[in-house]
N, C-alpha and C positions, 0 to 999 in steps of 0.2 A: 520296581514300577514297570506295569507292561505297558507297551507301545498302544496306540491307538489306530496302526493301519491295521492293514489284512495279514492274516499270518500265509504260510506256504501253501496249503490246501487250499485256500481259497483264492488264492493267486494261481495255479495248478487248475482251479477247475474253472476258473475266469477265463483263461487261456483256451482250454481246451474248448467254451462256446464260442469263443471267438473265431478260433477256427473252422469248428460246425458251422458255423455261420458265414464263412467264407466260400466255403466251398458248397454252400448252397447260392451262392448269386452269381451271377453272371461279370463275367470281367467286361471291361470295357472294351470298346471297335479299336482302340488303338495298340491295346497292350494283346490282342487277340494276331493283329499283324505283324508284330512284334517276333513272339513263337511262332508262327509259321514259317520264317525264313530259318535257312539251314545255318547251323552252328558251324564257327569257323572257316568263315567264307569270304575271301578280299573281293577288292570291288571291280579288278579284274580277271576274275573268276580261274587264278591260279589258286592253287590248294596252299597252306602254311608253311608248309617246309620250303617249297618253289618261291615265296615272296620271300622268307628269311634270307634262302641264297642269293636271291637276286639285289636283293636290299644292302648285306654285309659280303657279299663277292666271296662266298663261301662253294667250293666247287666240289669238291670230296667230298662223299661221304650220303651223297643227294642220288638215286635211285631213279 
């Protein structure tokens, strides 16, 4: 007996307009300010490794 949903193909190309169709609209003002901020970045604008040490009293090894 076959099933009654969608097989692979058509889930596959369901997908794939979904996508097309994503990247034809426009993100929203929030999620736009969101990506504009740099990756990796504490909030007092030491870089990751500098807040790791300073966090766990790690002194070696830090450049």
């Amino acid at each position: 007996m076959r099933k009654s949903g969608r097989d692979r193909k058509q889930r596959s190309l369901d997908q794939q307009q979904h996508y097309a169709d994503l990247a034809e609209s426009k993100p929203d003002e929030k999620a736009v300010r969101r990506m504009a901020s740099k990756p990796y970045e504490t909030v007092s604008g030491e870089s990751v490794a500098e807040y790791m040490a300073k966090k766990y009293d790690i002194k070696k090894g830090l450049r």
